[in-house]
C-alpha positions as CSV (number, residue, x, y, z in Angstrom):
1,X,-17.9,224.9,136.6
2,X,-20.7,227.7,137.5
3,X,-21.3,229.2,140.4
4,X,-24.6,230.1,141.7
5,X,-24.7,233.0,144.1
6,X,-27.8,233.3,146.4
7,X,-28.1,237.4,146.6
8,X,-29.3,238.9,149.3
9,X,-30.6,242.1,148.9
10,X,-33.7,244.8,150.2
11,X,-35.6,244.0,146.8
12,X,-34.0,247.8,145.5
13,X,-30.3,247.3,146.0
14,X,-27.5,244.2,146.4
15,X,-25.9,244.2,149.4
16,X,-22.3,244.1,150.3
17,X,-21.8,240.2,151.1
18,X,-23.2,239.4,147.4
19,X,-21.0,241.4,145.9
20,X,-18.0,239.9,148.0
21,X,-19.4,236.3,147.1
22,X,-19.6,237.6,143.2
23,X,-16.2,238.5,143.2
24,X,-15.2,235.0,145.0
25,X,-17.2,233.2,142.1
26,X,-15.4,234.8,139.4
27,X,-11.6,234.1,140.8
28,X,-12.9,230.2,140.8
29,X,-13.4,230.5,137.0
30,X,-16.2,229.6,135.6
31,X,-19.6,231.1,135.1
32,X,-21.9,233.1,137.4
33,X,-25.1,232.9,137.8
34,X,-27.2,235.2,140.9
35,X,-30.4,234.1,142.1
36,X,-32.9,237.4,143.2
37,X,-35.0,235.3,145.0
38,X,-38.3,237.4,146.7
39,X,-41.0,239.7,145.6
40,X,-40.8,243.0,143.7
41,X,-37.1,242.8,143.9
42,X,-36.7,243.4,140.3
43,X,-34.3,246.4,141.2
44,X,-32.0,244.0,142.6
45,X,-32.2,241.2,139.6
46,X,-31.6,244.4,137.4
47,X,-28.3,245.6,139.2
48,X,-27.2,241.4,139.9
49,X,-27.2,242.1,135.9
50,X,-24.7,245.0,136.1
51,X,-22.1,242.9,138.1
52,X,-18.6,242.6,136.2
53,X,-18.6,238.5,135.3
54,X,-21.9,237.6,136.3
55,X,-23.2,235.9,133.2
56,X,-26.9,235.1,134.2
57,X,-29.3,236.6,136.6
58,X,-32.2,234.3,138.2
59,X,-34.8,235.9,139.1
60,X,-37.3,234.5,141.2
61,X,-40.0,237.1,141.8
62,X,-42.7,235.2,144.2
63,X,-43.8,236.0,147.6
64,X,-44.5,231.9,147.8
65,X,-40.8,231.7,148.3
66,X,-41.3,233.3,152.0
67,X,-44.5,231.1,152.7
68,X,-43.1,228.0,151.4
69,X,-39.7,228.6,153.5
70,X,-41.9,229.3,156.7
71,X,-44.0,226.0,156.2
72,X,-40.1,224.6,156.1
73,X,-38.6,226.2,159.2
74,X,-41.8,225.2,161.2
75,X,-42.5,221.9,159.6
76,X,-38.5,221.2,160.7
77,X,-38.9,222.5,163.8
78,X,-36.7,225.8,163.5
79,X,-35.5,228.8,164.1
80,X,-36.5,231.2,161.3
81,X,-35.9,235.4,161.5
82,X,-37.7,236.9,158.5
83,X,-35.0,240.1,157.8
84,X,-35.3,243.3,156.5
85,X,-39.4,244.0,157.6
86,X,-39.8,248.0,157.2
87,X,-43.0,248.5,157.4
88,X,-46.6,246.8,159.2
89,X,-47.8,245.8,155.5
90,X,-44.5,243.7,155.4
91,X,-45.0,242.5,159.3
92,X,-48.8,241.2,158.7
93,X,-47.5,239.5,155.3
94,X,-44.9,237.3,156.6
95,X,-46.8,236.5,159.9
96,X,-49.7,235.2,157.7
97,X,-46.9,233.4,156.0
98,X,-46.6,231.6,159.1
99,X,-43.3,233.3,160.2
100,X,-43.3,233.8,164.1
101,X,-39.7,236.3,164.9
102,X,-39.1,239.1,162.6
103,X,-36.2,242.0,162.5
104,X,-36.0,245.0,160.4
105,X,-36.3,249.1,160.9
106,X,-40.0,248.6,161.5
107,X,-39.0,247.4,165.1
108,X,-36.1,249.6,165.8
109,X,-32.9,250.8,165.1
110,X,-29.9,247.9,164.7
111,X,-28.8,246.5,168.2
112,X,-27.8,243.7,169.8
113,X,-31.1,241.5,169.6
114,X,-33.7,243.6,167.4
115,X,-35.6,240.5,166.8
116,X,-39.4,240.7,167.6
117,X,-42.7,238.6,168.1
118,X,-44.7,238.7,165.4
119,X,-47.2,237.7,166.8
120,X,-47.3,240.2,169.8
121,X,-46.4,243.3,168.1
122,X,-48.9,245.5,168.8
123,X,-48.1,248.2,166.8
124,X,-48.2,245.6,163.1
125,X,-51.9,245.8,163.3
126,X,-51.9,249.9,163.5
């Protein structure tokens, strides 16, 4: 049976959690595939390729995916964070998307409840 592991990653670099899920994968036997789903993230599709026992590497390289998954959470009427925003490019992007709360360094340092407005961050359109 093969396993498909969603990454998640900063579009340079895979973070802990898919390398955990990776390692999970290969114990169940079978092949493993890793989806690098996002734009410009070919940094991460490239070292998804360097995992031990991953056999194929997805990579999706769209910045549809984050429009067409806000049209989604809003059409469903849900909750959706857009993660990792680290600059007001990235902010003004994924609020055009149609994403409404957004977390990332761009808004401050990790804490409790970084999440922000999108809409009513003044400093995005700076």
């Amino acid at each position: 049976m093969t396993s498909l592991v969603i990454a998640e990653h900063d579009n340079a670099t895979l973070k802990g959690a898919t390398l955990n899920t990776v390692t999970a994968a290969v114990q169940c036997g079978g092949e493993v595939h890793v989806l690098v789903a996002g734009a410009n993230a070919a940094a991460a599709a490239a070292a998804a390729a360097q995992i031990a026992g991953v056999s194929k590497v997805l990579h999706a390289d769209s910045a549809a995916l984050a429009h067409g998954l806000a049209g989604l959470v809003n059409g469903m009427n849900l909750t959706g964070i857009a993660e990792g925003i680290e600059t007001a490019m990235q902010a003004n992007i994924l609020r055009a998307q149609g994403w409404r709360l957004g977390q990332g360094y761009f808004f401050g340092r990790p804490a409790d409840s970084p999440v922000a407005d999108l809409f009513t961050k003044d400093a995005i359109d700076a």
